[in-house]
C-alpha positions as a Markdown table, in Angstrom:
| # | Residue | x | y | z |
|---|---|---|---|---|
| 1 | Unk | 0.0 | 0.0 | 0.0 |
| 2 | Unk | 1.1 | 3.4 | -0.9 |
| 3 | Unk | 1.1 | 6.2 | 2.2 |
| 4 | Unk | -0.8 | 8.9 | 1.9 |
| 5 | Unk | 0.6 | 12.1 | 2.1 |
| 6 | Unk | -0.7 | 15.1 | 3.8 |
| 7 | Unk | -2.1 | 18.1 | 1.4 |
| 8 | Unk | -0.3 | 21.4 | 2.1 |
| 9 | Unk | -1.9 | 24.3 | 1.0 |
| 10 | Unk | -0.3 | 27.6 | 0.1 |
| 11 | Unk | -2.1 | 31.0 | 0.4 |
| 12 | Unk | 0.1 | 32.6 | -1.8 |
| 13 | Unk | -1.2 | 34.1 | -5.1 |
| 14 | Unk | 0.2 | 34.1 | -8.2 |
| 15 | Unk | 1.6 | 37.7 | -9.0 |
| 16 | Unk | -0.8 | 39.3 | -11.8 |
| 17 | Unk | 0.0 | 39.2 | -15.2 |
| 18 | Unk | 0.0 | 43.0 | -16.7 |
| 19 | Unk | -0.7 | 42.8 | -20.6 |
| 20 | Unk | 1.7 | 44.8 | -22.6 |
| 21 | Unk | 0.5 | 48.2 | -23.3 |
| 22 | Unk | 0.6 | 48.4 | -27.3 |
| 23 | Unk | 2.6 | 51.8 | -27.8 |
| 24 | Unk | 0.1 | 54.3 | -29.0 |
| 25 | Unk | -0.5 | 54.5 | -32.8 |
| 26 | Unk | -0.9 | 57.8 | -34.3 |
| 27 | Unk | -1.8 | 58.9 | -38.2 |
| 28 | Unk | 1.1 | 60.4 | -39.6 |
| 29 | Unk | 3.5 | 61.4 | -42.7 |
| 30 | Unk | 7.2 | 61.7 | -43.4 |
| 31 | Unk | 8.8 | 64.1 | -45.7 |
| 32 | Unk | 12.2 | 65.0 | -46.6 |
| 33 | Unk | 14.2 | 67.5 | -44.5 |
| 34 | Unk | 13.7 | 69.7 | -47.3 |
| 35 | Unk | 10.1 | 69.9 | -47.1 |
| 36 | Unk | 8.6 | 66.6 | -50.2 |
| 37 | Unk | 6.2 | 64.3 | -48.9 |
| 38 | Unk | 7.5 | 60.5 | -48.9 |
| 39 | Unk | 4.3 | 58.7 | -47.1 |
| 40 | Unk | 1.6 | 59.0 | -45.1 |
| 41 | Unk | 0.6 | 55.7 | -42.4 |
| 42 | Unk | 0.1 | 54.6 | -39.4 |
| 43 | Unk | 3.4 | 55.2 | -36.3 |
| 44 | Unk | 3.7 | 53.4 | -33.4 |
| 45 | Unk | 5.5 | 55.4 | -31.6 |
| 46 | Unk | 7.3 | 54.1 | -28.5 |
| 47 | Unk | 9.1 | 56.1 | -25.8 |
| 48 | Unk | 12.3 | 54.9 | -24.7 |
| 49 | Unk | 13.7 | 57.4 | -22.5 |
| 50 | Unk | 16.3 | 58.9 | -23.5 |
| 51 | Unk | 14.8 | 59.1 | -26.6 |
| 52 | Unk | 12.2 | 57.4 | -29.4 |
| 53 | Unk | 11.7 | 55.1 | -32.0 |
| 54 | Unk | 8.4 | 54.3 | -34.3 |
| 55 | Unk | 7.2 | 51.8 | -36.4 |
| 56 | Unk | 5.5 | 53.4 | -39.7 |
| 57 | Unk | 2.9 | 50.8 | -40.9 |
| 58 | Unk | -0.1 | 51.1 | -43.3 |
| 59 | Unk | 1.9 | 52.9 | -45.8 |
| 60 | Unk | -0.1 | 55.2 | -48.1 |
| 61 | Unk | 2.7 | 54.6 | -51.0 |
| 62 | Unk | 5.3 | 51.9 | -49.6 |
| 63 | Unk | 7.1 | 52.1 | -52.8 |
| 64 | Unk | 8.3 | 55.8 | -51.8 |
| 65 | Unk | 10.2 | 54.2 | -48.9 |
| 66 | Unk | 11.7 | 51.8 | -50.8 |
| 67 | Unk | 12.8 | 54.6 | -53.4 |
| 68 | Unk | 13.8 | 57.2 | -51.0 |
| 69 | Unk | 15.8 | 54.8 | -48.9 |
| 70 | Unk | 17.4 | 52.3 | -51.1 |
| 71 | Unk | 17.3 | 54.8 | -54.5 |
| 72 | Unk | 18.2 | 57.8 | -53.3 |
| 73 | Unk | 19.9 | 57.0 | -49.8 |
| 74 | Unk | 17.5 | 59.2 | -47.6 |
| 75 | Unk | 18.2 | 58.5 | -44.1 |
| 76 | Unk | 17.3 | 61.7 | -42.0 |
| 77 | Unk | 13.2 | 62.4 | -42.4 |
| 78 | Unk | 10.7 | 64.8 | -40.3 |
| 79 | Unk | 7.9 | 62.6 | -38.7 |
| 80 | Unk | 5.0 | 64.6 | -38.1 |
| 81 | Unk | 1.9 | 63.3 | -36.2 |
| 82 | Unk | -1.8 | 63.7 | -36.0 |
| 83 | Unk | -1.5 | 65.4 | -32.6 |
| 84 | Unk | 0.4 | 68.5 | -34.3 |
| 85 | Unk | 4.4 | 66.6 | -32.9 |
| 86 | Unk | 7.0 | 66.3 | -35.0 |
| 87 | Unk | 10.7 | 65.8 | -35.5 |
| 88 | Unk | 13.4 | 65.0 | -37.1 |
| 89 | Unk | 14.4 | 61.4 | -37.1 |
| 90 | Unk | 16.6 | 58.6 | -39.0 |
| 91 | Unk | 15.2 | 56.0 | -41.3 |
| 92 | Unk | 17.2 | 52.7 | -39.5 |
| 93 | Unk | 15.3 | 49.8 | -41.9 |
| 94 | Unk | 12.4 | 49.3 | -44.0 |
| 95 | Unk | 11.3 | 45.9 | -44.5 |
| 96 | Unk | 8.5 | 43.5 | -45.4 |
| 97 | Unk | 6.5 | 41.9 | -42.9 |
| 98 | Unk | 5.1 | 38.6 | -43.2 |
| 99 | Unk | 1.7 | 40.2 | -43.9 |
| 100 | Unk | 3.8 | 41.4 | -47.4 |
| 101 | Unk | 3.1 | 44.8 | -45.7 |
| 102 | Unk | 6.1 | 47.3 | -46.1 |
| 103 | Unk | 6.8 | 49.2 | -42.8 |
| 104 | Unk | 9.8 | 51.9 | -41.9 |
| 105 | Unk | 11.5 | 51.9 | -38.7 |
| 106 | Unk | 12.6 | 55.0 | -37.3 |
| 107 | Unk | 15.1 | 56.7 | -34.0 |
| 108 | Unk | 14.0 | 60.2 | -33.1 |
| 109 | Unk | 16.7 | 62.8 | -33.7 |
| 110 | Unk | 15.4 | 65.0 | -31.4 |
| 111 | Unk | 12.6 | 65.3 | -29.2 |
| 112 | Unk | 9.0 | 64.9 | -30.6 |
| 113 | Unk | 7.2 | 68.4 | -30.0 |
Protein backbone atom coordinates (compact mmCIF):
# COMPACT_ATOMS: atom_id res chain seq x y z
CA UNK A 1 0.00 0.00 0.00
CA UNK A 2 1.13 3.37 -0.86
CA UNK A 3 1.07 6.19 2.18
CA UNK A 4 -0.82 8.85 1.88
CA UNK A 5 0.56 12.07 2.05
CA UNK A 6 -0.69 15.13 3.77
CA UNK A 7 -2.13 18.12 1.44
CA UNK A 8 -0.25 21.41 2.10
CA UNK A 9 -1.94 24.26 0.96
CA UNK A 10 -0.29 27.61 0.09
CA UNK A 11 -2.15 31.05 0.35
CA UNK A 12 0.14 32.58 -1.83
CA UNK A 13 -1.18 34.11 -5.12
CA UNK A 14 0.15 34.14 -8.24
CA UNK A 15 1.63 37.71 -9.00
CA UNK A 16 -0.82 39.28 -11.76
CA UNK A 17 0.01 39.21 -15.20
CA UNK A 18 0.04 42.97 -16.67
CA UNK A 19 -0.69 42.76 -20.57
CA UNK A 20 1.67 44.84 -22.58
CA UNK A 21 0.45 48.16 -23.31
CA UNK A 22 0.62 48.42 -27.35
CA UNK A 23 2.65 51.79 -27.79
CA UNK A 24 0.10 54.26 -28.99
CA UNK A 25 -0.54 54.54 -32.77
CA UNK A 26 -0.92 57.76 -34.33
CA UNK A 27 -1.77 58.91 -38.19
CA UNK A 28 1.10 60.39 -39.56
CA UNK A 29 3.53 61.35 -42.68
CA UNK A 30 7.19 61.66 -43.37
CA UNK A 31 8.79 64.05 -45.73
CA UNK A 32 12.16 65.01 -46.60
CA UNK A 33 14.18 67.45 -44.51
CA UNK A 34 13.71 69.66 -47.28
CA UNK A 35 10.06 69.86 -47.13
CA UNK A 36 8.60 66.58 -50.18
CA UNK A 37 6.23 64.27 -48.85
CA UNK A 38 7.51 60.54 -48.88
CA UNK A 39 4.32 58.74 -47.14
CA UNK A 40 1.61 59.03 -45.11
CA UNK A 41 0.59 55.69 -42.38
CA UNK A 42 0.10 54.59 -39.36
CA UNK A 43 3.37 55.18 -36.31
CA UNK A 44 3.73 53.38 -33.43
CA UNK A 45 5.52 55.39 -31.55
CA UNK A 46 7.30 54.07 -28.47
CA UNK A 47 9.08 56.10 -25.77
CA UNK A 48 12.27 54.89 -24.66
CA UNK A 49 13.68 57.38 -22.48
CA UNK A 50 16.34 58.91 -23.50
CA UNK A 51 14.79 59.07 -26.62
CA UNK A 52 12.22 57.35 -29.42
CA UNK A 53 11.68 55.08 -31.97
CA UNK A 54 8.40 54.35 -34.28
CA UNK A 55 7.20 51.75 -36.39
CA UNK A 56 5.53 53.43 -39.74
CA UNK A 57 2.86 50.84 -40.90
CA UNK A 58 -0.06 51.07 -43.27
CA UNK A 59 1.95 52.86 -45.78
CA UNK A 60 -0.06 55.18 -48.11
CA UNK A 61 2.66 54.55 -51.04
CA UNK A 62 5.26 51.87 -49.60
CA UNK A 63 7.13 52.11 -52.82
CA UNK A 64 8.32 55.79 -51.84
CA UNK A 65 10.20 54.24 -48.88
CA UNK A 66 11.75 51.83 -50.77
CA UNK A 67 12.78 54.56 -53.44
CA UNK A 68 13.83 57.23 -51.05
CA UNK A 69 15.77 54.77 -48.88
CA UNK A 70 17.37 52.26 -51.11
CA UNK A 71 17.30 54.80 -54.48
CA UNK A 72 18.19 57.77 -53.26
CA UNK A 73 19.94 57.00 -49.82
CA UNK A 74 17.53 59.16 -47.61
CA UNK A 75 18.23 58.45 -44.10
CA UNK A 76 17.27 61.65 -42.05
CA UNK A 77 13.21 62.37 -42.35
CA UNK A 78 10.72 64.80 -40.33
CA UNK A 79 7.94 62.62 -38.72
CA UNK A 80 5.01 64.58 -38.14
CA UNK A 81 1.90 63.32 -36.21
CA UNK A 82 -1.81 63.67 -35.99
CA UNK A 83 -1.50 65.37 -32.61
CA UNK A 84 0.35 68.54 -34.33
CA UNK A 85 4.36 66.65 -32.94
CA UNK A 86 6.95 66.35 -35.02
CA UNK A 87 10.74 65.81 -35.53
CA UNK A 88 13.44 65.05 -37.15
CA UNK A 89 14.38 61.38 -37.08
CA UNK A 90 16.64 58.58 -39.02
CA UNK A 91 15.17 56.02 -41.33
CA UNK A 92 17.15 52.66 -39.47
CA UNK A 93 15.28 49.83 -41.87
CA UNK A 94 12.41 49.33 -43.95
CA UNK A 95 11.28 45.92 -44.50
CA UNK A 96 8.48 43.53 -45.41
CA UNK A 97 6.54 41.94 -42.94
CA UNK A 98 5.07 38.58 -43.18
CA UNK A 99 1.68 40.16 -43.94
CA UNK A 100 3.82 41.38 -47.38
CA UNK A 101 3.11 44.80 -45.69
CA UNK A 102 6.08 47.31 -46.09
CA UNK A 103 6.82 49.21 -42.77
CA UNK A 104 9.80 51.90 -41.95
CA UNK A 105 11.49 51.87 -38.66
CA UNK A 106 12.57 55.00 -37.29
CA UNK A 107 15.10 56.67 -34.03
CA UNK A 108 14.03 60.18 -33.13
CA UNK A 109 16.67 62.83 -33.67
CA UNK A 110 15.37 64.96 -31.36
CA UNK A 111 12.57 65.30 -29.22
CA UNK A 112 9.01 64.93 -30.62
CA UNK A 113 7.23 68.40 -30.03
Amino acid sequence: MIPARKYEHSDTTAPAITPAVPPPAFAATISTKEGRLITGGLALVRDQGAGWTATLTQLENPGMVATAYFGHRVREVVLSLSDGRKAHARITGTTFVASAERICELSGLEPLA
